[in-house]
C-alpha positions, 0 to 999 in steps of 0.5 A, a space after each residue: 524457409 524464413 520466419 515471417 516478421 510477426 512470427 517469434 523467433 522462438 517460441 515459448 511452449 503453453 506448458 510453460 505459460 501454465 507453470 508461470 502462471 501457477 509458480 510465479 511468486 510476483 503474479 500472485 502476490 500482486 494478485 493478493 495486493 489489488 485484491 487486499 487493496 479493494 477489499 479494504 478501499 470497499 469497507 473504508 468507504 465510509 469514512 472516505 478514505 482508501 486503504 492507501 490513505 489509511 497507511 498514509 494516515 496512519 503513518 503520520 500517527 507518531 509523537 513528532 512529524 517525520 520526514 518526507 523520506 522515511 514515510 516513503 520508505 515505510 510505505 514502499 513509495 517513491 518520493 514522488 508518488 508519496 508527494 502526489 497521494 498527500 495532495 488530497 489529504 492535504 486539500 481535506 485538511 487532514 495533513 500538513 506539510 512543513 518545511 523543517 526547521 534544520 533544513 528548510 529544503 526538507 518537509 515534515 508530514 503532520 496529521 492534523 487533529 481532523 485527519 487524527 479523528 478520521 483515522 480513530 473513526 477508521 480504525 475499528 472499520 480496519 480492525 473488524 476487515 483484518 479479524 475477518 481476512 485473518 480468519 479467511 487465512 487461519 489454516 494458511 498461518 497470518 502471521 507466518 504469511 505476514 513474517 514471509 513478506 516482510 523477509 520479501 519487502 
C-alpha cells in the first residue's frame, strides 16, 4: 500500500506534540519576550515609546557615543534591523547618527538632549512596570531568572 503524497512519511505521535509544547525552553521563553514586550510597549504609551525604544534609548545613555556594532550587539540585534529601529528615533529628533571621526565609514549613535529628557520621563514609567513583574515572579526567584538568561544570551 503507498503513501498518498499529502501523507507524511512518518509520523510524529500527539503525545510528542504535547511534550514539546509543555518542555520546549524557546517555546516558552519566546512566549515570556512578546508578553514582557506588550506589557511594557502598553505602559510606555504614554510617553510614545515602545519597549524596543526605550532599550535603544537607553543604550545610547553613556558618557561618548558608541558605535553602531556594539549597540547591535547589546540589544541582540543585526546591524541591519538596528539601523531600521533608529529611523524613527531619528525623524523625532531623539537620536543622531554621525560618522566617526577615526573612520568616516563607521557611525556613532548619540541621544540627543530630547531623546534624554524623554527617557528620564519613561523611566519611572519602566520602574514602577518592573517593581510590579518582579513582584508577579517573587517566588519564581528574578534575579535567578534573569541570571539564567543572561547564561542563555
Amino acid at each position: 500500500m503507498s503513501k498518498s503524497p499529502e501523507a507524511p512519511h512518518d509520523s510524529v505521535p500527539f503525545a510528542t506534540t504535547l511534550h514539546v509544547r509543555d518542555h520546549c525552553l524557546c517555546l516558552h521563553v519566546q512566549r515570556a519576550a512578546r508578553a514582557l514586550a506588550r506589557l511594557f510597549d502598553e505602559a510606555l504609551r504614554p510617553v510614545e515609546l515602545t519597549n524596543q525604544q526605550f532599550s535603544l534609548l537607553m543604550s545610547l545613555n553613556r558618557p561618548e557615543p558608541p558605535p553602531i556594532g556594539p549597540v547591535a550587539n547589546l540589544l541582540g540585534l543585526d546591524r541591519t534591523t538596528l539601523t531600521a529601529a533608529l529611523k524613527p528615533l531619528e525623524r523625532r529628533g531623539l537620536v543622531v547618527v554621525t560618522a566617526g571621526e577615526k573612520d568616516r565609514r563607521s557611525r556613532l549613535l548619540a541621544i540627543t538632549p530630547e531623546g534624554l529628557a524623554l527617557l528620564a520621563r519613561a523611566l519611572p514609567i519602566w520602574r514602577r512596570t518592573h517593581e510590579a513583574l518582579d513582584a508577579r515572579l517573587d517566588a519564581a526567584g528574578p534575579v535567578d531568572l534573569r541570571q539564567a538568561l543572561l547564561t542563555l544570551s
